[in-house]
Backbone of each chain as nested JSON, in Angstrom:
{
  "chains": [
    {"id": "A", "residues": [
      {"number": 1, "name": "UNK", "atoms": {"N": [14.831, 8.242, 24.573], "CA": [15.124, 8.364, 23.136], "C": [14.152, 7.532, 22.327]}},
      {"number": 2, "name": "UNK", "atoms": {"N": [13.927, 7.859, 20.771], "CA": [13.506, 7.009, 20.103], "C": [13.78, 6.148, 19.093]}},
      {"number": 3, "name": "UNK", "atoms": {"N": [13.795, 5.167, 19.502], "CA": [14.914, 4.218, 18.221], "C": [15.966, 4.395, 18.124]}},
      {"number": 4, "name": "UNK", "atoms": {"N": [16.531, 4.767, 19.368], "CA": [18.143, 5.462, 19.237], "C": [18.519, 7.263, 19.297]}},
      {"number": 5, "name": "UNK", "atoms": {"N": [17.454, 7.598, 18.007], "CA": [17.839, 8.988, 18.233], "C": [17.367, 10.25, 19.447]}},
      {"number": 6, "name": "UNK", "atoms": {"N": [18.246, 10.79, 19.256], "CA": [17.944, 11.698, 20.56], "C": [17.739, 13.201, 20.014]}},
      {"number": 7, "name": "UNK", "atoms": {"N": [18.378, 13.609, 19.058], "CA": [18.557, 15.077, 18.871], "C": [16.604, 15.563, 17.683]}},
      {"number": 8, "name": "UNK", "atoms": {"N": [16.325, 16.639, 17.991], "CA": [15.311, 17.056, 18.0], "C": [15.086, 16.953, 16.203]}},
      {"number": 9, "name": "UNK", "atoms": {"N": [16.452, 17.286, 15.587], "CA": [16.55, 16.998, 13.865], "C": [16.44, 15.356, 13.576]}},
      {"number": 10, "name": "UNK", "atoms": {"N": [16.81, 14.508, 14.267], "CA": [16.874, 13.243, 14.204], "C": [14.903, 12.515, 14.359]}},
      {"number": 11, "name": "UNK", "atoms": {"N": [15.006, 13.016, 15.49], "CA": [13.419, 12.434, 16.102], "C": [12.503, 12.689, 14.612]}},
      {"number": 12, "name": "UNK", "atoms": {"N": [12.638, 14.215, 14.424], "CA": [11.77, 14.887, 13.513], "C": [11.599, 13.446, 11.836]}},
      {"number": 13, "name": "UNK", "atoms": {"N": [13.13, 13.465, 11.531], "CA": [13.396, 12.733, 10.559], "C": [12.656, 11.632, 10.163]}},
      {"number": 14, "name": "UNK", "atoms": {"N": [13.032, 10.784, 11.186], "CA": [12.38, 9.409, 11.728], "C": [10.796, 9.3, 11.813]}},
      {"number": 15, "name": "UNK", "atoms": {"N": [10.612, 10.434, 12.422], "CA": [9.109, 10.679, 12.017], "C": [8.27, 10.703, 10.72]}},
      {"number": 16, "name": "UNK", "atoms": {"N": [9.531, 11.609, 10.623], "CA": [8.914, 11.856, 9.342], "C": [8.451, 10.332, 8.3]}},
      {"number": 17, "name": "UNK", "atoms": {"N": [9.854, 9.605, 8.366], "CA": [10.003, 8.498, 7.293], "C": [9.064, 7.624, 8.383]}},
      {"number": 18, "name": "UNK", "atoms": {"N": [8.479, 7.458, 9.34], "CA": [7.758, 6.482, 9.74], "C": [5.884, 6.578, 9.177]}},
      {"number": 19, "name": "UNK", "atoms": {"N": [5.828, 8.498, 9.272], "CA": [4.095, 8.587, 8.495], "C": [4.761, 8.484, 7.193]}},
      {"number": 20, "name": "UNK", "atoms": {"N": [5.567, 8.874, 6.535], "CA": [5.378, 9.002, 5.196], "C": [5.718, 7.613, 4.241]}},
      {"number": 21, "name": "UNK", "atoms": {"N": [6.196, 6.297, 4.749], "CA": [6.564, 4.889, 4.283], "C": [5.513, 4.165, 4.698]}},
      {"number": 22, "name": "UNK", "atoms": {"N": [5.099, 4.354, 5.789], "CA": [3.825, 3.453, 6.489], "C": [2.696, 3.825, 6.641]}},
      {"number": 23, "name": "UNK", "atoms": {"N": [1.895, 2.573, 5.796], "CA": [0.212, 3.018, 5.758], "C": [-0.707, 3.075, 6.328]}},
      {"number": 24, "name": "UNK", "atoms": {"N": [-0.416, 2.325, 6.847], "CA": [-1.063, 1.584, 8.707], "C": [-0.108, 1.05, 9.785]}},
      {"number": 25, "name": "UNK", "atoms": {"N": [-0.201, 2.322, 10.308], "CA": [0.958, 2.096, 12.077], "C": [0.736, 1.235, 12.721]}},
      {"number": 26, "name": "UNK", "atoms": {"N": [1.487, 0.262, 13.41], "CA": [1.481, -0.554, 14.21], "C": [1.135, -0.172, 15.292]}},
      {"number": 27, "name": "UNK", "atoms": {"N": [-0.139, -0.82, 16.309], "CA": [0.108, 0.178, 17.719], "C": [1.541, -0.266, 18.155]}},
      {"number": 28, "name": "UNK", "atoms": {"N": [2.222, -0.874, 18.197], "CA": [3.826, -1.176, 18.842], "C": [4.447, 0.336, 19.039]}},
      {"number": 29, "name": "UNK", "atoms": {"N": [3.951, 0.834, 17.286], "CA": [4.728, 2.37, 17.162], "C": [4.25, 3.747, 17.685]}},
      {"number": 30, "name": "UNK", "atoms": {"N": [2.783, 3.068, 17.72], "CA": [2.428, 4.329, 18.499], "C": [2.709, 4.155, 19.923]}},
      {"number": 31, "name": "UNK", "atoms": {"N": [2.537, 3.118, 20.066], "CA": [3.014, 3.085, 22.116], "C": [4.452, 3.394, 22.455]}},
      {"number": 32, "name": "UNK", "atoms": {"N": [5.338, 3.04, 21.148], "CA": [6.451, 3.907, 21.277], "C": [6.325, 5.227, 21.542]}},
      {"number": 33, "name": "UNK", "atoms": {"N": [6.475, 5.654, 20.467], "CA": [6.095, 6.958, 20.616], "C": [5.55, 7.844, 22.097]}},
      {"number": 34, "name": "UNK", "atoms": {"N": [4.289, 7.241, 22.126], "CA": [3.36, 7.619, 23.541], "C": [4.717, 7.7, 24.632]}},
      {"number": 35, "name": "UNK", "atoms": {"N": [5.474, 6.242, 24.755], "CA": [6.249, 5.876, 25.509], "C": [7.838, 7.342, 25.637]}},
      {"number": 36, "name": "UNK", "atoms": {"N": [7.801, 7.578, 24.281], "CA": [8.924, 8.783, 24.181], "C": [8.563, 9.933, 24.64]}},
      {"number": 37, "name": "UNK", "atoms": {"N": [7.318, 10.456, 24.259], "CA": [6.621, 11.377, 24.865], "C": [6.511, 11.681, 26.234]}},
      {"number": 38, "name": "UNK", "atoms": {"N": [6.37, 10.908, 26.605], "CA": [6.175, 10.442, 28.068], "C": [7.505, 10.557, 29.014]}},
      {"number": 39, "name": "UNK", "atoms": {"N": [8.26, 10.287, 28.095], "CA": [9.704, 10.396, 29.043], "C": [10.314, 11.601, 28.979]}},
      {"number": 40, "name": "UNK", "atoms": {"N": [9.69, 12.363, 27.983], "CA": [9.764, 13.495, 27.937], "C": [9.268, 15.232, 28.976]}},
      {"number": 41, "name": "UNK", "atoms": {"N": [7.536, 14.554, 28.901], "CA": [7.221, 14.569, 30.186], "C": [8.167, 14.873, 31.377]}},
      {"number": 42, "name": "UNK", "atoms": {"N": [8.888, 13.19, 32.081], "CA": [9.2, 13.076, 33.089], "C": [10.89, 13.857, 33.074]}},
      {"number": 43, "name": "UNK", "atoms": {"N": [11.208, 14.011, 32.054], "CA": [12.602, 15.011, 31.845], "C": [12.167, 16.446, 31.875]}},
      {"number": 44, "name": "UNK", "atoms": {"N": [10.832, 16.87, 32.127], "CA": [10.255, 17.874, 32.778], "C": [11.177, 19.103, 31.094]}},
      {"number": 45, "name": "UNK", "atoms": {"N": [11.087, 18.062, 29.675], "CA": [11.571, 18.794, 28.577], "C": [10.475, 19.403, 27.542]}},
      {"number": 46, "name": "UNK", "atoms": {"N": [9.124, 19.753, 28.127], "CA": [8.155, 20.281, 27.501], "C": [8.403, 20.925, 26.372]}},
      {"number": 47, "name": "UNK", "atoms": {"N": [9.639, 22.176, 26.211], "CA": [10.045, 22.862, 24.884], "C": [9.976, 21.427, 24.015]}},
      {"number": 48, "name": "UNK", "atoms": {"N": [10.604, 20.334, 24.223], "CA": [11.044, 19.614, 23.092], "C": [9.866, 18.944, 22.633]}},
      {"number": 49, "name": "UNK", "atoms": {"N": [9.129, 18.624, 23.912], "CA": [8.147, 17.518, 23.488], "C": [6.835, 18.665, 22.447]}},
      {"number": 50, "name": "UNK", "atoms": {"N": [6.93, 19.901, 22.953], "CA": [6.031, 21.061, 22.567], "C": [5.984, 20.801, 21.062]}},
      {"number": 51, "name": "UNK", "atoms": {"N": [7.458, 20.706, 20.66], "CA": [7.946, 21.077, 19.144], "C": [7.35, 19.637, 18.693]}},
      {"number": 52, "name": "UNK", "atoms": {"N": [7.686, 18.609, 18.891], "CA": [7.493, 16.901, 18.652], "C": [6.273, 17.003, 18.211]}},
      {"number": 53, "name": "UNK", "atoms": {"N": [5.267, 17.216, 19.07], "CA": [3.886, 17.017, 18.988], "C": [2.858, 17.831, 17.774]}},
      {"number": 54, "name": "UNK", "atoms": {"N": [3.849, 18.897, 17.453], "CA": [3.72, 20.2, 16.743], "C": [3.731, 19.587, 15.181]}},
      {"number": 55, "name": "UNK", "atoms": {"N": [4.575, 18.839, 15.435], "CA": [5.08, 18.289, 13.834], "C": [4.858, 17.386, 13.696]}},
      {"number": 56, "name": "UNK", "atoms": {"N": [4.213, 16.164, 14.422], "CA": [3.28, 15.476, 14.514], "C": [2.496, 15.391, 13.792]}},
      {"number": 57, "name": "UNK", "atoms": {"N": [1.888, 16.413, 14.528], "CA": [0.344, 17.022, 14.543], "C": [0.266, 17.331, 12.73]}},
      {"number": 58, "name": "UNK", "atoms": {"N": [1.229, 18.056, 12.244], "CA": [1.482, 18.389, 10.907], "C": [1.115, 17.772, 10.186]}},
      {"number": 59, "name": "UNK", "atoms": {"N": [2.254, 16.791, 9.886], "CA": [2.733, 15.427, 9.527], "C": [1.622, 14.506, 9.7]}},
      {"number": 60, "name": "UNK", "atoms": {"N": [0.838, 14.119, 10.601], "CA": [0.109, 13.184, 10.47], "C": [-1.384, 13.839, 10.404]}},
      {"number": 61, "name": "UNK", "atoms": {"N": [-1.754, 14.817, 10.387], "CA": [-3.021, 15.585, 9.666], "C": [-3.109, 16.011, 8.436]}},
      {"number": 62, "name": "UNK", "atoms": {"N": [-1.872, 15.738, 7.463], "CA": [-1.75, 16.098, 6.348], "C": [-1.944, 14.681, 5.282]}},
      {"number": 63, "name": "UNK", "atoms": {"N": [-1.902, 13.624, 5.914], "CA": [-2.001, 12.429, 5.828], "C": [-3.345, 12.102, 5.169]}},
      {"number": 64, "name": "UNK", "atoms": {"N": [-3.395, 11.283, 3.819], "CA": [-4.789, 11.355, 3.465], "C": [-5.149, 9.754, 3.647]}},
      {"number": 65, "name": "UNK", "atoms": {"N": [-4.133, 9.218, 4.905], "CA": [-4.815, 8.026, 5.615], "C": [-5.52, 8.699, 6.975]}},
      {"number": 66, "name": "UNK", "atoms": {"N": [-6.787, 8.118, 7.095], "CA": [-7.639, 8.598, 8.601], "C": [-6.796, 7.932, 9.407]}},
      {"number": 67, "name": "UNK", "atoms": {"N": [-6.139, 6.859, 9.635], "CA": [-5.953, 6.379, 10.319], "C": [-4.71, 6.904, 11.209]}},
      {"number": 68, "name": "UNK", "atoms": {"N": [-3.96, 7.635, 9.949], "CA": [-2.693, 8.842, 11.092], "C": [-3.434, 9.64, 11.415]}},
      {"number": 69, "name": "UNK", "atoms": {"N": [-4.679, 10.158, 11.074], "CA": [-4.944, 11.058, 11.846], "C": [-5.893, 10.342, 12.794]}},
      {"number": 70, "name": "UNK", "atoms": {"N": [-6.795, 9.696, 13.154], "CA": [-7.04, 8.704, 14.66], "C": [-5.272, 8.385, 15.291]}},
      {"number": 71, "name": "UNK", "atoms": {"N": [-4.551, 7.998, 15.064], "CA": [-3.188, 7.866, 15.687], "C": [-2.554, 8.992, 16.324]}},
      {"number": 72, "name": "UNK", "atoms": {"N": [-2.873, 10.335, 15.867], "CA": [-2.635, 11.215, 16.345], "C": [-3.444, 11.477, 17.548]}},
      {"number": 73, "name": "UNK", "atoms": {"N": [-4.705, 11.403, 17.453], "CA": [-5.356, 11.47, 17.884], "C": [-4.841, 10.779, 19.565]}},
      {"number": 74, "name": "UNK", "atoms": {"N": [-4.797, 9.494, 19.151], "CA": [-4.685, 8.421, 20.443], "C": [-3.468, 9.182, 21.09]}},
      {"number": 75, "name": "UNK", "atoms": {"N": [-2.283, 9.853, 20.265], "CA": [-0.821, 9.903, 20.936], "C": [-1.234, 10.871, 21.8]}},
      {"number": 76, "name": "UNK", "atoms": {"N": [-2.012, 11.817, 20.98], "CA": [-2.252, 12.941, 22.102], "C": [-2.949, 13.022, 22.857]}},
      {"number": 77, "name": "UNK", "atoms": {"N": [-4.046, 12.339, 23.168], "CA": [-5.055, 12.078, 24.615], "C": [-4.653, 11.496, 25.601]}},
      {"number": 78, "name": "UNK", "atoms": {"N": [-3.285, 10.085, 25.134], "CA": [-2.234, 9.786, 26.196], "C": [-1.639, 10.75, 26.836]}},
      {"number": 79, "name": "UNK", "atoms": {"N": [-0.963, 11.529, 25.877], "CA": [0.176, 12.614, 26.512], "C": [-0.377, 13.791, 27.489]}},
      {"number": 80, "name": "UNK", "atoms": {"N": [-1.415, 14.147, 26.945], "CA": [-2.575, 15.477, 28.019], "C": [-3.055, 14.331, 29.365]}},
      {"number": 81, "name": "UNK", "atoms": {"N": [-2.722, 12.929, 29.016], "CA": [-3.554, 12.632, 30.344], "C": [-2.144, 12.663, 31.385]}},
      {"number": 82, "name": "UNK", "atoms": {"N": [-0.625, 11.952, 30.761], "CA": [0.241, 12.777, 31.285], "C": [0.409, 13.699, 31.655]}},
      {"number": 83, "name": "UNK", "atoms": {"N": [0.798, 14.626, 31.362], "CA": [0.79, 15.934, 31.218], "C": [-0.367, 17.026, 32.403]}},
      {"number": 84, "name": "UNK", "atoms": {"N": [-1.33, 16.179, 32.387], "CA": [-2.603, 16.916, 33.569], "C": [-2.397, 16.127, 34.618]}},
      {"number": 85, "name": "UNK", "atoms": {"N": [-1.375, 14.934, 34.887], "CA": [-1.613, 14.211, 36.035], "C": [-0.159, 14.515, 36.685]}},
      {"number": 86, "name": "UNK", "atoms": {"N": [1.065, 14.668, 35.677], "CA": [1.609, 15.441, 36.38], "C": [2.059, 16.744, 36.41]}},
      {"number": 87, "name": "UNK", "atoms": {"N": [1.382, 17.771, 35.832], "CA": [1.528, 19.39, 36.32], "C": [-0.253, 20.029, 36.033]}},
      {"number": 88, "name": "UNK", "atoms": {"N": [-1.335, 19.191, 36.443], "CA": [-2.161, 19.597, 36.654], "C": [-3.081, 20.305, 35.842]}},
      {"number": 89, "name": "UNK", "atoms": {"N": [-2.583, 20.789, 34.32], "CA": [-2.9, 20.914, 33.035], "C": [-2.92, 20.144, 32.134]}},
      {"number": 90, "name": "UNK", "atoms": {"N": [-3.364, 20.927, 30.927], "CA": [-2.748, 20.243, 29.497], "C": [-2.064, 21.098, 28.588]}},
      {"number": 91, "name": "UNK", "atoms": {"N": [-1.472, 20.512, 27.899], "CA": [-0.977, 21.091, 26.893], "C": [-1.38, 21.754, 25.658]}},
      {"number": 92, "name": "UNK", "atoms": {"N": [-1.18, 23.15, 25.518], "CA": [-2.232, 23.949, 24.296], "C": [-1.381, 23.552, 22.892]}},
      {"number": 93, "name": "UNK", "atoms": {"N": [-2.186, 23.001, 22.243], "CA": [-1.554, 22.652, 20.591], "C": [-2.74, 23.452, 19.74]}},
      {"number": 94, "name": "UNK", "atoms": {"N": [-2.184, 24.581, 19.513], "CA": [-2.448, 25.853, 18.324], "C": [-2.851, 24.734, 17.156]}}
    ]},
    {"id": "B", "residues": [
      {"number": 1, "name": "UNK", "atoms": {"N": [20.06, -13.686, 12.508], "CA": [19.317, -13.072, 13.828], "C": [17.443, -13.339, 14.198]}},
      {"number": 2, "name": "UNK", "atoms": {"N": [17.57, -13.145, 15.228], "CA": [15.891, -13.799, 15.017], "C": [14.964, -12.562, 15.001]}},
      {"number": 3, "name": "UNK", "atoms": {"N": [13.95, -13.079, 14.197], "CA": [12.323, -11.735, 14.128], "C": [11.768, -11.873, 15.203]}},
      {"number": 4, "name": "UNK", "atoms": {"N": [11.847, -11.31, 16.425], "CA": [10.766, -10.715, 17.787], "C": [10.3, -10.078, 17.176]}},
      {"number": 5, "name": "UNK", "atoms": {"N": [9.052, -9.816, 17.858], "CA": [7.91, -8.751, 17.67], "C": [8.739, -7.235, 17.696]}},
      {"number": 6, "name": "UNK", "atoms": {"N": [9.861, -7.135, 17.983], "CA": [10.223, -5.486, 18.052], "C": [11.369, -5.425, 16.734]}},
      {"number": 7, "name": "UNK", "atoms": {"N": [11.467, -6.803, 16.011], "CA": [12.096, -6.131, 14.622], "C": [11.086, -6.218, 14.152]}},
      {"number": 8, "name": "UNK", "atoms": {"N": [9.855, -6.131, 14.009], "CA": [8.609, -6.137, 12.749], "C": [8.068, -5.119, 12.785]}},
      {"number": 9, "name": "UNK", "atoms": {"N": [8.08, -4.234, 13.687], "CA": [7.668, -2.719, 13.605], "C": [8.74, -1.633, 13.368]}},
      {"number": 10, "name": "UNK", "atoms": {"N": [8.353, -0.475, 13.166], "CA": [9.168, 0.676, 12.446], "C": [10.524, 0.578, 13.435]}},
      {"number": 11, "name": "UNK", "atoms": {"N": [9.872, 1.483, 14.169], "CA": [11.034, 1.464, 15.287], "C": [11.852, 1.157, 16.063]}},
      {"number": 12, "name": "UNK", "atoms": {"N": [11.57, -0.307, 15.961], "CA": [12.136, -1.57, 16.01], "C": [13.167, -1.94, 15.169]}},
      {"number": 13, "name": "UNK", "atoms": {"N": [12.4, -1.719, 14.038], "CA": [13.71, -2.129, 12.987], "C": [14.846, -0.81, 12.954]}},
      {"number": 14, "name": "UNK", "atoms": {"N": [14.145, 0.3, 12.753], "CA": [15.057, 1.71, 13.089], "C": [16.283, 1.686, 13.757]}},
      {"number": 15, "name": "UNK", "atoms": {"N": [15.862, 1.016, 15.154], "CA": [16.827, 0.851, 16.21], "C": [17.672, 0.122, 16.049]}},
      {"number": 16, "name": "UNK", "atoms": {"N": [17.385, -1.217, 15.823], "CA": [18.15, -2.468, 15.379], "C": [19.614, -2.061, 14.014]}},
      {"number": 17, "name": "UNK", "atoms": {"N": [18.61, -1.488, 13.104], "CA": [19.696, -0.564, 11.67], "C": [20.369, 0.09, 12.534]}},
      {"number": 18, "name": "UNK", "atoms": {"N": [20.341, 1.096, 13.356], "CA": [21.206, 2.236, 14.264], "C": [22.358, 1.568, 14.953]}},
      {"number": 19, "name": "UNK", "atoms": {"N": [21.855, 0.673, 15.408], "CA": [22.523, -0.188, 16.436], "C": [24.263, -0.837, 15.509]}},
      {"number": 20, "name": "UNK", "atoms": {"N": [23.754, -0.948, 14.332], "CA": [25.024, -1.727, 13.648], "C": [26.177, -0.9, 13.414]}}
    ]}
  ]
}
């Protein structure tokens, strides 16, 4: 879970209010994150993490700080190195 | 309560608020 929440409307939320209040992410939050992702991963829950990363990706490319978008950046080169180490791929983000 | 390094970040504090 992250910060408690678990449900896919919750995560989203939280997200949301974490790019859109904060100007410069803590790595603490991105290694969270990485860290949620990741367990996601290992719950073999790809649909969810699929959607997560999706809105992410949104959310922090819409951002007219570079720095969510380098953060994005970092979350997702973690998660594909997951992701290829354990099912031998990566993950396609349209 | 005391400030660790995991109430000074987002999600940290997130959790901590949830928690009450």
């Amino acid at each position: 879970n992250l910060a408690g929440a678990f449900e896919l409307g919750d995560i989203k939320a939280l997200l949301k209010e974490w790019v859109t209040s904060i100007s410069d992410p803590m790595e603490e939050d991105i290694l969270q994150v990485v860290r949620y992702c990741t367990d996601l991963i290992e719950d073999k829950d790809l649909e969810k993490l699929d959607l997560v990363i999706k809105y992410m990706k949104r959310l922090m490319q819409q951002s007219v700080d570079s720095v969510w978008n380098m953060a994005f950046d970092f979350i997702l080169d973690n998660i594909q190195v997951v992701i290829q180490q354990t099912y031998g791929s990566t993950l396609k983000i349209a | 309560t005391s400030k660790g390094s995991a109430m000074s970040n987002f999600f940290g504090k997130t959790a901590s608020r949830k928690a009450k």
